[in-house]
C-alpha positions in Angstrom: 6.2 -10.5 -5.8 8.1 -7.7 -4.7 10.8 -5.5 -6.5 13.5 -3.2 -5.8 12.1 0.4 -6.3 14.0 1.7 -9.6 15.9 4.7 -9.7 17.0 5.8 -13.4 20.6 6.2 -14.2 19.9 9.3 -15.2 17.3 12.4 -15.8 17.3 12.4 -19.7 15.7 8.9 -21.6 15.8 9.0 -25.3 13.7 6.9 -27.6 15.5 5.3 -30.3 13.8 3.2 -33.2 14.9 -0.3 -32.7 15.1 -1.0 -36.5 17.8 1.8 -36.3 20.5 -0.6 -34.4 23.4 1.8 -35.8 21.6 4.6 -33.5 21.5 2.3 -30.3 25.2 3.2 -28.9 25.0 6.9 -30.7 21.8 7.1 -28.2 24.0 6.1 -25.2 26.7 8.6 -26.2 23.9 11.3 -25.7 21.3 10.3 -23.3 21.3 8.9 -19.6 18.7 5.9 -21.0 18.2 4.7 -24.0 14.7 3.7 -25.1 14.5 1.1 -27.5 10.9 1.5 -29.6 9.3 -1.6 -30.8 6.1 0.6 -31.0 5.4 4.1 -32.7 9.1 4.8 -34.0 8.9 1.4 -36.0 6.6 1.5 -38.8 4.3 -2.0 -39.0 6.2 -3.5 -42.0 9.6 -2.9 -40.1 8.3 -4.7 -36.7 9.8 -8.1 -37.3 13.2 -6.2 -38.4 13.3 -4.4 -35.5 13.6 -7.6 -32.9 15.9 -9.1 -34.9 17.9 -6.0 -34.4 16.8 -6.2 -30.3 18.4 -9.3 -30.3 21.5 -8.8 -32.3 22.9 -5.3 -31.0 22.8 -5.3 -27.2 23.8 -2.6 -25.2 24.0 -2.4 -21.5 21.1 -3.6 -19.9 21.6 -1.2 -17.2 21.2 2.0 -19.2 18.0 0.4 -21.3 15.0 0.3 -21.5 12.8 -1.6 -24.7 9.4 0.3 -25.3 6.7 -2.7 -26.4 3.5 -2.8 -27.7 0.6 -2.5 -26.0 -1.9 -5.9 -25.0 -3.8 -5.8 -26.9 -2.1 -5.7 -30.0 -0.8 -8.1 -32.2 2.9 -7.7 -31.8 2.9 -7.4 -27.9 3.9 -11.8 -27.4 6.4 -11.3 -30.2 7.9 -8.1 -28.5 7.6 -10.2 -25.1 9.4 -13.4 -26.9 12.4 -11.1 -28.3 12.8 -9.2 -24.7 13.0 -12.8 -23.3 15.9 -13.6 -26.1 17.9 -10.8 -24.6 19.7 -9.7 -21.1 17.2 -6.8 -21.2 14.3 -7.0 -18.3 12.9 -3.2 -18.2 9.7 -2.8 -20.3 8.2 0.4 -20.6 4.5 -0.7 -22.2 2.8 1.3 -24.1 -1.1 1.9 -24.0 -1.5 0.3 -20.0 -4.9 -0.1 -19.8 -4.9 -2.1 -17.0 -2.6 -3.9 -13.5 -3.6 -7.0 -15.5 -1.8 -6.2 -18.7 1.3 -5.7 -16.3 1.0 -8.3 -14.3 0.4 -11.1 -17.2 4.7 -11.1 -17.8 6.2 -10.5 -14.9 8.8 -8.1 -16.3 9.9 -5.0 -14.0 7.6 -2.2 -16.4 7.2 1.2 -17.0 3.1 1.5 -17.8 3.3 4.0 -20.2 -0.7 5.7 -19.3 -1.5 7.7 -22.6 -5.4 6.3 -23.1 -8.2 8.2 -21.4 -9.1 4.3 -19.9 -5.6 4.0 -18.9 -5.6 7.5 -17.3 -8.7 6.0 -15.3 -7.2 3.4 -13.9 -3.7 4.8 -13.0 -3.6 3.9 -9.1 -4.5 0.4 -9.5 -1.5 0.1 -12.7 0.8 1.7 -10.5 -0.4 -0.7 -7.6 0.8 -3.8 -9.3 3.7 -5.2 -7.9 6.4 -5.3 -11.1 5.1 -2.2 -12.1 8.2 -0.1 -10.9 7.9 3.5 -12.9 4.8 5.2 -14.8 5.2 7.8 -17.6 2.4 9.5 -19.1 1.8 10.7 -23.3 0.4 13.5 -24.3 -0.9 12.9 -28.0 -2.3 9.6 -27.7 -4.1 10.8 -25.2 -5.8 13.2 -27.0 -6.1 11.6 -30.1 -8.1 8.3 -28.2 -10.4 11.4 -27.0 -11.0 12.5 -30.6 -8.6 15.5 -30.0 -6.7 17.7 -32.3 -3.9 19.2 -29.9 -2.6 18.7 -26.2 -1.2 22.1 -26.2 -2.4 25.7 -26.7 -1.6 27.0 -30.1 -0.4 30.4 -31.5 -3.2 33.0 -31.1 -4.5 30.9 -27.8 -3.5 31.6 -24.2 -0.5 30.6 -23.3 0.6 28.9 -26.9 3.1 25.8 -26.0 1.4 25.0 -22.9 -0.4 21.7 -22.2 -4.2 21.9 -22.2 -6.4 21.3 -18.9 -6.8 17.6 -19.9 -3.3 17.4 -20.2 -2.3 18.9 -17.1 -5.0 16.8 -15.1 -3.6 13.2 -16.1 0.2 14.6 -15.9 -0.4 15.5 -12.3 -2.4 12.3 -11.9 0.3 10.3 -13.1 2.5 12.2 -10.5 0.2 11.2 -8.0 0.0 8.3 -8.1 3.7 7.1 -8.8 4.2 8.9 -5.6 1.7 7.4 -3.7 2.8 3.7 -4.6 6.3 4.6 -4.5 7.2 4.3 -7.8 9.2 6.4 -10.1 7.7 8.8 -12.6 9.0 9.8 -15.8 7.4 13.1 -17.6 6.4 13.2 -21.6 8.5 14.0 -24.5 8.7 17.6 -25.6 7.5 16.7 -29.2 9.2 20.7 -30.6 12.6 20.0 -31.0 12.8 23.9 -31.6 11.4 24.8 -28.3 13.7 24.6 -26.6 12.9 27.1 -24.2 9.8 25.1 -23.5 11.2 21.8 -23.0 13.5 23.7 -20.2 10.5 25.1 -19.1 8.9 21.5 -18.7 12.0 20.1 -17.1 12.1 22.7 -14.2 8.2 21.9 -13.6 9.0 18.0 -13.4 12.0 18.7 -11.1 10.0 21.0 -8.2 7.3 18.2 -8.4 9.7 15.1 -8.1 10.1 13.4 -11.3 12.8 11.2 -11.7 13.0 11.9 -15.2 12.1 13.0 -18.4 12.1 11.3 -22.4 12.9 13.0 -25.1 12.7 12.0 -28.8 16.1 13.8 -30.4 19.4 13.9 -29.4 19.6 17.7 -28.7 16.8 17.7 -26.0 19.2 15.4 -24.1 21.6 18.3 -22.6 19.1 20.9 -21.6 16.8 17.9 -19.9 20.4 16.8 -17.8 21.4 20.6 -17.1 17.4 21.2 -15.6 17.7 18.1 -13.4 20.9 19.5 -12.5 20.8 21.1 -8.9 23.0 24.5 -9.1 25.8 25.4 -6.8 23.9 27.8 -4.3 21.1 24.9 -4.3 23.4 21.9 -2.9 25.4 24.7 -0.6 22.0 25.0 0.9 20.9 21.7 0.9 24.0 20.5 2.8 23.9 23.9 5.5 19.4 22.7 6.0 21.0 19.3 6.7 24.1 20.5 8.6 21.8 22.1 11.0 19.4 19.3 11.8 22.4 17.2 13.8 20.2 17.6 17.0 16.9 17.8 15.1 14.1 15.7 17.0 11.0 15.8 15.3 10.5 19.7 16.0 11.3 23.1 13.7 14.6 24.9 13.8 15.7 28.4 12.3 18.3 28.5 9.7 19.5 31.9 8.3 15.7 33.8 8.9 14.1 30.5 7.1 11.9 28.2 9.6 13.3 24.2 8.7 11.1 21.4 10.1 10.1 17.4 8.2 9.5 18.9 4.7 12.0 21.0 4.5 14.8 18.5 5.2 13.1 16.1 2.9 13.7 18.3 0.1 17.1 18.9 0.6 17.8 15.1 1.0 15.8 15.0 -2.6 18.1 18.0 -4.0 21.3 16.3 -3.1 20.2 12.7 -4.2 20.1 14.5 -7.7 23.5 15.9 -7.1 25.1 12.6 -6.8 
């Protein structure tokens, strides 16, 4: 089985509690994406509520995405059964440890790789065929590697930035999305504060291709849509590069002093697709 490769409707994804179906449309109002949790955001006794609440209070299936629970837990069939009750066929699933665990339902998935076993296995998750986008978590992460922190703290180098570990399966994650063709979607900036950092984040993600980032409030929503953003001198570039290549065969051209070949022009395709 094949699918179509799946391009987000927009940069900024934010999680909402499913148990929380008043916030579903609110979510909409402020995000690109809306991610309906079934898994962290609900707390255990609230599971059952919160597919009910799937189920009841749709919004368009187009702009959403429904977080389930990983394998290998108990709630992942009843998160299936309730997805399967609903117009909704985009599952982002949390712990992917495995092509397996992706392949077993058949829905177009997001494997969410946030388990050092998951993070081992990345290329072969992001080889299987429904598998159509890959985002990667930070704490999780850390915490299934007996961890305390993914990022530096005050009094450390760089306080705010991710740790080495971090870094390694963000830009694996990266990798490998790219290398199957599939879309990649960068972790949440967990302080809502910081918002300098999350900007920050978001202009890292953007030079290395990802198609978007999630966020976990409201607020992060606007600065994550305003880094994705390309700025005027940016697409007035982009469209001069590609201006200039109407006779380009294969070769380099000069272009104001700067030397354009292949990479170049790819690049400002990629800048105006973000434009659009």
């Amino acid at each position: 089985m094949t699918v179509d490769p799946w391009i987000p409707a927009g940069p900024a994804l934010l999680f909402c509690p499913a148990d929380r179906p008043e916030r579903y449309h609110k979510a909409l109002d402020r995000a690109d994406m809306v991610i309906l949790d079934l898994e962290d955001a609900v707390a255990p006794g609230n599971k059952a509520s919160a597919r009910e609440s799937l189920i009841a209070e749709p919004v368009p299936a187009d702009r959403a995405i429904v977080r389930i629970n990983g394998a290998e837990t108990a709630d992942h069939e009843l998160d299936l059964q309730a997805v399967q009750s609903t117009g909704y066929r985009l599952v982002m699933q949390a712990k992917t440890e495995s092509a397996e665990q992706v392949r077993a339902h058949g829905l177009q998935t997001i494997a969410l790789i946030e388990t050092p076993l998951g993070a081992t296995r990345v290329e072969e998750i992001a080889a299987a065929p429904n598998c159509v986008g890959l985002m990667w978590g930070a704490e999780d992460l850390v915490a299934g590697l007996g961890g305390a922190s993914s990022r530096f703290q005050p009094g450390e180098a760089d306080p705010g930035t991710y740790r080495d570990i971090a870094r390694y399966v963000r830009s694996r994650v990266r990798l490998a999305a790219g290398a199957f063709g599939k879309a990649a979607v960068d972790s949440v900036h967990i302080d809502i504060a910081d918002v300098e950092g999350l900007a920050a984040e978001v202009r890292d993600a953007v030079a290395l291709g990802y198609a978007a980032t999630a966020c976990i409030h409201p607020s992060q929503a606007a600065h994550i849509r305003e880094g994705y953003a390309p700025s005027t001198e940016q697409i007035d570039w982009a469209r001069k590069v590609l201006a200039g290549a109407t006779d380009y065969d294969g070769g380099v051209f000069k272009l104001d002093g700067q030397m354009i070949d292949g990479p170049v022009l790819a690049q400002a395709r990629a800048l105006l697709q973000r434009a659009d």
